[in-house]
N, C-alpha and C positions, 0 to 999 in steps of 0.2 A: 504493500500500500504506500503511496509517497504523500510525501509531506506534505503537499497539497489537498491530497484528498478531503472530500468533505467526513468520512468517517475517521479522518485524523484528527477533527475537530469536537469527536462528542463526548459529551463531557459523561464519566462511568456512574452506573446507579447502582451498581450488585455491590454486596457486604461493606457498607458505606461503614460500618462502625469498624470493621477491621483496617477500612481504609485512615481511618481519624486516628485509630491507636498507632497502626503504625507510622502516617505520618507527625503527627506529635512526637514519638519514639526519636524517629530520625532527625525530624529537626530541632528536638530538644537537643539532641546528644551536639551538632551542629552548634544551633546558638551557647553552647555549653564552651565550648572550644573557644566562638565569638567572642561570649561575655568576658572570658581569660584572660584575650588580647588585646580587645578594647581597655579593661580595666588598667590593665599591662600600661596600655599607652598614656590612659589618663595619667595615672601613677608615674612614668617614667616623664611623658609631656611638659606635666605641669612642673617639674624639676629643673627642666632643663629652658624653658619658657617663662616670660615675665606676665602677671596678670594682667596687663595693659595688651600682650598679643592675642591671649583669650578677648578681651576686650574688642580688641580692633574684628577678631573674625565674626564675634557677634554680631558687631555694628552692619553686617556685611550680612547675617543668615538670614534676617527679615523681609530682605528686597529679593532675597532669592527664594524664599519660602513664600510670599505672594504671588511672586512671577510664576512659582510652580503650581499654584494651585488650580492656574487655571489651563494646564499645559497637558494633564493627562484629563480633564473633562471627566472623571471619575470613570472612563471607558474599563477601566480593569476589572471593578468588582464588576460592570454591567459584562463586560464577555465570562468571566469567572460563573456569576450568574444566569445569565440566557438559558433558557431551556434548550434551543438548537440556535443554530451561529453556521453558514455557509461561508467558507474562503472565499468569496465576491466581498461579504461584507467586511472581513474582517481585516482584509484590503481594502476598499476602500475608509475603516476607521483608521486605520494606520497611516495612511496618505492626510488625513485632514490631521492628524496627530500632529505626525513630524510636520508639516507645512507649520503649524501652531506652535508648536517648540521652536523651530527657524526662527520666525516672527517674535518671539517672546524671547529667545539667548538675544537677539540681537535689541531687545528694547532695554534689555539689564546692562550691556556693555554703554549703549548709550546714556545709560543712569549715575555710569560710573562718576566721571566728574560730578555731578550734581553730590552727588554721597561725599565726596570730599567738602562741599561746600556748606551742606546741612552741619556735619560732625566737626567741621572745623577743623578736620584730619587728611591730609592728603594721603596718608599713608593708607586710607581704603581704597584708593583710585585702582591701581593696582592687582589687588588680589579681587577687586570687583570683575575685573576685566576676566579676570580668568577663571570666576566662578560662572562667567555667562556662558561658558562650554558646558558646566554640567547640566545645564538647561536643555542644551541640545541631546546630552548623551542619554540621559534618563528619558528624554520622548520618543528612541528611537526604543529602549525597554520598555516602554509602558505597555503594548499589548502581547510581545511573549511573556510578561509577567502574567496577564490573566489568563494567557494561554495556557499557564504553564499550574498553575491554581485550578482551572476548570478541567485539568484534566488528572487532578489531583494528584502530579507528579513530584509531591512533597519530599521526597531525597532528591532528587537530584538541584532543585531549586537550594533545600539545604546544603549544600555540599558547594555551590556556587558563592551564594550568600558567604560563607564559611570563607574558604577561599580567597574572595575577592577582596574581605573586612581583614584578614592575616598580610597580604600582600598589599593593599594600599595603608595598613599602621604601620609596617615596616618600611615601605617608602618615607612616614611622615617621620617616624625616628630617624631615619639615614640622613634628611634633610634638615631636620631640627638640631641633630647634631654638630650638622655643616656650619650651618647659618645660623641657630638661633635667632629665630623671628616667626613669624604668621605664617609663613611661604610654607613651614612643615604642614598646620591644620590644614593650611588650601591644598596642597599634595593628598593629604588624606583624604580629602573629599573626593577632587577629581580624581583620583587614582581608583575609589572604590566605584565608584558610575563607569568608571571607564571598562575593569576589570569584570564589573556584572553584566554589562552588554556583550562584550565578547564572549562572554559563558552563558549566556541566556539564548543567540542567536546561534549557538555553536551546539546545544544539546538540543534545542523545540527542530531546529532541521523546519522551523519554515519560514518560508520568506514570502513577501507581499507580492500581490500580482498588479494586473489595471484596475484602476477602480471602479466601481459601477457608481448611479444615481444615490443622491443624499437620501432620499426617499425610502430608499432598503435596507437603511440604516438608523432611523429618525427615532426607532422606539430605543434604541442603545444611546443616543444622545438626548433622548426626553430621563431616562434610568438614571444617565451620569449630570443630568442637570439638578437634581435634588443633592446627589453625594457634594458633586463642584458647589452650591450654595451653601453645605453645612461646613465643605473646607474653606472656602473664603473666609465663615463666620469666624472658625476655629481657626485660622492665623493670626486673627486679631486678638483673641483670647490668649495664644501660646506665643506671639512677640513683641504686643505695643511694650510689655514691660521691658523688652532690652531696648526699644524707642528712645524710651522714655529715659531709662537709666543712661543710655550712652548721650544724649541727647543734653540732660540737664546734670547728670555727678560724674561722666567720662569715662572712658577707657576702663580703666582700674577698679572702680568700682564696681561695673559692669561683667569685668571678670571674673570678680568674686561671686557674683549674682550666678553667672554662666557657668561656673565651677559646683556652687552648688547644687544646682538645678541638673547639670550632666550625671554627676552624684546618685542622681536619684534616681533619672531616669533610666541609667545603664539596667540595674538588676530589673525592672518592669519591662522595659524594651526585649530584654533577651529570652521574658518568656510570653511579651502580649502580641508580642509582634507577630511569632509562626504559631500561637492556637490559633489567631486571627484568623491567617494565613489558609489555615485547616478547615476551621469552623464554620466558614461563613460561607462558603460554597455547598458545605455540607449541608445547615442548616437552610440554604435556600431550598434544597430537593427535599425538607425535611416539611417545611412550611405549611405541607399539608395533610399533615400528620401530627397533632399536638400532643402526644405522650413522647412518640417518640423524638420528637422537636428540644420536649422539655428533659428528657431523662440527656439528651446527647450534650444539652447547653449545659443543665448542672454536674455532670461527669469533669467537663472543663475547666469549668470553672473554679471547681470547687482543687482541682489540682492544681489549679494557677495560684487558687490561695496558697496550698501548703507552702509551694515553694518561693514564693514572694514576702510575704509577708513578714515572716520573722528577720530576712535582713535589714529591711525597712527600720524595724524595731529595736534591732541591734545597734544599726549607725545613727538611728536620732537617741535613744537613751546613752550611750557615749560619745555623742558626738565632740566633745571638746576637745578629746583625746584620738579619734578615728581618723579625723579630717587632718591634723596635723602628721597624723601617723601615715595616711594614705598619699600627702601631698604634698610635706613638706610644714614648718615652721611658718612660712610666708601666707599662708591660706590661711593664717588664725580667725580674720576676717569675716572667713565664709562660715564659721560657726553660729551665727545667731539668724542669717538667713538661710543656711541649711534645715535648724530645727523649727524655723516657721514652717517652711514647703515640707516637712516632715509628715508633720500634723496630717496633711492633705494627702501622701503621697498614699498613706494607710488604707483609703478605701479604693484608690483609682485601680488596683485591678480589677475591681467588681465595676465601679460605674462606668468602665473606657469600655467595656463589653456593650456599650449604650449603640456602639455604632454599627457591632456584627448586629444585632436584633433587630435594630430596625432597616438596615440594608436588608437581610435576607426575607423580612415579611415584607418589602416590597414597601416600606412606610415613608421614603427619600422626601418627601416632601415633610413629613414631621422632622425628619432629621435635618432638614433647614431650619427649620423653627427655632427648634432645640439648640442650632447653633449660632442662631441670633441672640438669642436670648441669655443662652452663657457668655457669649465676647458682650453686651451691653453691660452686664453686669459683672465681667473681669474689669473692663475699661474704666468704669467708675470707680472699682475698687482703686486700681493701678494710681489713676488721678490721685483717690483720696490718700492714700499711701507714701504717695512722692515727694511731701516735704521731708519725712524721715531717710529718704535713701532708698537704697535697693533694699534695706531691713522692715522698711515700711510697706514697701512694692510686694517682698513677700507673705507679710504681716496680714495683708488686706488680701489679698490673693485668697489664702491660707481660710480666714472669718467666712469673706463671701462665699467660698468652696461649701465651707462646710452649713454652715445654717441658712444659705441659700440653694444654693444649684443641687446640693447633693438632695433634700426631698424631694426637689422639683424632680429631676434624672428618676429619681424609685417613680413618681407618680406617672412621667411620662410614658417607661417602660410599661408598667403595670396595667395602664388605661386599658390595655385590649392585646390580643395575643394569647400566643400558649406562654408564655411568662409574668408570671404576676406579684404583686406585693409580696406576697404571704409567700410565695417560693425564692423571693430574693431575700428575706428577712429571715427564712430560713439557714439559707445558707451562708449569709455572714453572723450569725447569732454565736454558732459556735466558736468560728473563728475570733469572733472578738472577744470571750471565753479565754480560751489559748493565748491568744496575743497578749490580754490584759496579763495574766499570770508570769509572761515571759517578762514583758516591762518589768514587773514588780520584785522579778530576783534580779534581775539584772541593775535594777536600780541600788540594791540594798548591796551588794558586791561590790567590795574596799576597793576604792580608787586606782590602786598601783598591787598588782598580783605575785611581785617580783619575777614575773618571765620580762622577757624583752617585749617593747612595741605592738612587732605585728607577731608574735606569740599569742601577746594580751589579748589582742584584738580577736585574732583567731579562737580562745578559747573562749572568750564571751560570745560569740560566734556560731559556736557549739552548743553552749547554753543555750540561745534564746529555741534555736531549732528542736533541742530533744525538751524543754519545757514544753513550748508550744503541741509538738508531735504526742509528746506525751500527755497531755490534756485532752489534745481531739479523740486520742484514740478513746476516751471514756462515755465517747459520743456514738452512737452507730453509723451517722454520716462521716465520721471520721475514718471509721472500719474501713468502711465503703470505698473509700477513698486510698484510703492506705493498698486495698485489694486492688485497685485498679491501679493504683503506680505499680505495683509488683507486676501486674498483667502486661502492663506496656514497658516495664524493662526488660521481661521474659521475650515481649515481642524482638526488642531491641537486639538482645543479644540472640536468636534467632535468623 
């Protein structure tokens, strides 16, 4: 059959649960390896870099994280999801793509000087210029990524991903070495876009044809116009704060801001990123099916918590001593905006799930909503926040997360669907159980252990994980769960 084929394109429905265990399995073990060497890099980065070059690259992610959102048109989850999908159309999606990515690398290079002018920094002009290539490289991935999701070809995407994150951190050490400056972080970026396209076009074996009429295509661009309105929302949500920081307290401060916020995000990214990945393809075929919809989402999730959670817990209950231990002396800084965004980061593996539920029931127009509604109310926070600093920015971030947005998120969810209040409140209930328990030894644990550092670190480490585990397990959801990580490591090693 060749790569063109229209049965190259159909997305598999048989033993959809053995398909989810194992690829979770694989690209758990994958982002396992990732999370390593990312960590690896921050840890080594931030040593060998001044928080003002953290600074300068943030001042830089925002204009590039706008221009991107409107660059893949949300087409990936809408091919990932499609019930059927012909190579006419998925050609011509690709042709209006990359056309759209062209158009849009070349409006970010034109922005460059303007970024100098805003920040008062020349030294973004620059590395502006050469992040308007990863605009182009990533839209030329954007539909063998859903290609490659739809047809739940979850190792070998892992394995890419894996790969491409090992070889562009080691670019960015080589160079940060060299130079010591920003040029490392810009390497890393470009170096990973670059290295996933070449491995994405080199394993899906397909390639675009002629295009046909926009018309054969309209309901994939009606699908990704709901996803694209709740990412626009969500840029303003996830960067007016470096705006803003780099904008009115500079460089420096902004580093510290971006230092802790990477911090957090690392250990959530390395496990929300490929359930995602998994899930939301699955759960679209699942959609009309509501036990089995719901037993596959809470299976998930509920693994997502185990192994998230208690890090979280770990590096905000010591954070004073973690962050200097991971980063260096000079980041003491990021300690009080670290344990703001802490606070918040506790529940976002359960409510970032807000975007696989209502992608896959087809809901993209609430998920606009929802993502208005959260950026109007970051953006206010952010404001009210910004006379105190980036410790403010966090501060208010952190309040409006939790006693605003986070009931709204349970009620939106819950409104309608096979997910409902009462099954989401079930399965963080325990977990906050556990969690609480962990904090609470970990708190009472004398200051200084006499091992070394990252001994210290590593055995409180240990603690919070076998408290927690050892709490859920007192829970029958806990069992449950424990029973299905064994299942899918057995798959693994398998």
């Amino acid at each position: 059959m060749s790569a063109t084929s229209e049965g190259h394109l159909a997305a598999p429905r048989d033993n959809l649960r053995a398909r989810v265990a194992g690829g979770v399995a694989f690209i758990g073990a994958a982002q396992a390896v990732k999370f390593a060497t990312q960590m690896a890099s921050v840890i080594v980065l931030s040593r060998i870099l001044l928080p003002a070059d953290f600074g300068t690259m943030a001042m830089i992610s925002p204009l590039v994280a706008f221009i991107g959102v409107f660059q893949g048109l949300g087409l990936s989850s809408a091919i990932a999801n499609a019930p059927t999908i012909t190579h006419s159309q998925l050609s011509t999606l690709f042709w209006i793509n990359a056309t759209m990515s062209a158009a849009l690398a070349a409006l970010v290079a034109a922005c460059a000087p303007l970024m100098g002018v805003f920040y008062h920094q020349e030294s973004v002009v620059g590395p502006t210029l050469a992040m308007a290539a990863t605009i182009l490289i990533w839209g030329l991935a954007t539909l063998q990524v859903g290609l490659m999701n739809r047809q739940m070809r979850f190792r070998q995407y892992a394995m890419i991903d894996a790969v491409a994150s090992a070889l562009s951190i080691a670019a960015a050490i080589g160079i940060g070495l060299l130079w010591h400056n920003v040029w490392a972080l810009v390497t890393s970026v470009a170096a990973d876009a670059l290295f996933t396209l070449v491995g994405l076009w080199f394993v899906t074996g397909w390639r675009p044809g002629r295009p046909s009429s926009i018309g054969s295509v309209r309901e994939f661009l009606h699908f990704g116009k709901g996803v694209t309105g709740f990412n626009i929302a969500n840029f303003f949500a996830r960067n007016l704060d470096n705006v803003l920081i780099g904008k009115f307290a500079g460089s420096t401060e902004l580093g510290f801001y971006d230092r802790a916020y990477k911090l957090l995000l690392f250990p959530l990214q390395q496990v929300n990123a490929p359930v995602a990945q998994v899930l939301t393809p699955v759960l679209s075929r699942l959609a009309d099916d509501p036990e089995r919809y719901r037993s596959a989402y809470v299976r998930a999730i509920r693994l997502m918590l185990l192994v998230t959670i208690p890090i979280i817990v770990c590096l905000l209950t010591n954070a004073e001593t973690a962050i200097p231990t991971l980063l260096g002396q000079q980041w003491t800084s990021t300690v009080p905006i670290f344990t703001w965004l802490g606070f918040s980061a506790l529940h976002q593996p359960l409510t970032v799930t807000t975007g696989w539920l209502l992608v896959s029931q087809k809901r993209t127009n609430e998920l606009a909503a929802w993502g208005m509604f959260a950026a109007a109310t970051c953006i206010v926070a952010f404001i009210a926040g910004l006379p105190w600093g980036a410790v403010g920015v966090a501060a208010g971030y952190t309040l409006s997360d939790i006693f605003i947005r986070l009931p709204v998120v349970f009620w939106l969810v819950g409104r309608r669907g096979p997910i409902g209040v009462r099954t989401l409140c079930a399965v963080a209930w325990p977990n906050i159980v556990a969690n609480g328990a962990a904090a609470a030894v970990l708190l009472m644990l004398p200051q200084a252990l006499g091992f070394s550092a990252f001994l210290d670190l590593g055995f409180r480490m240990f603690c919070a994980y076998a408290i927690c585990w050892t709490v859920l397990a007192l829970f029958p959801s806990g069992r449950r769960s424990f029973g299905e990580a064994l299942r899918t490591l057995k798959m693994l090693r398998g």
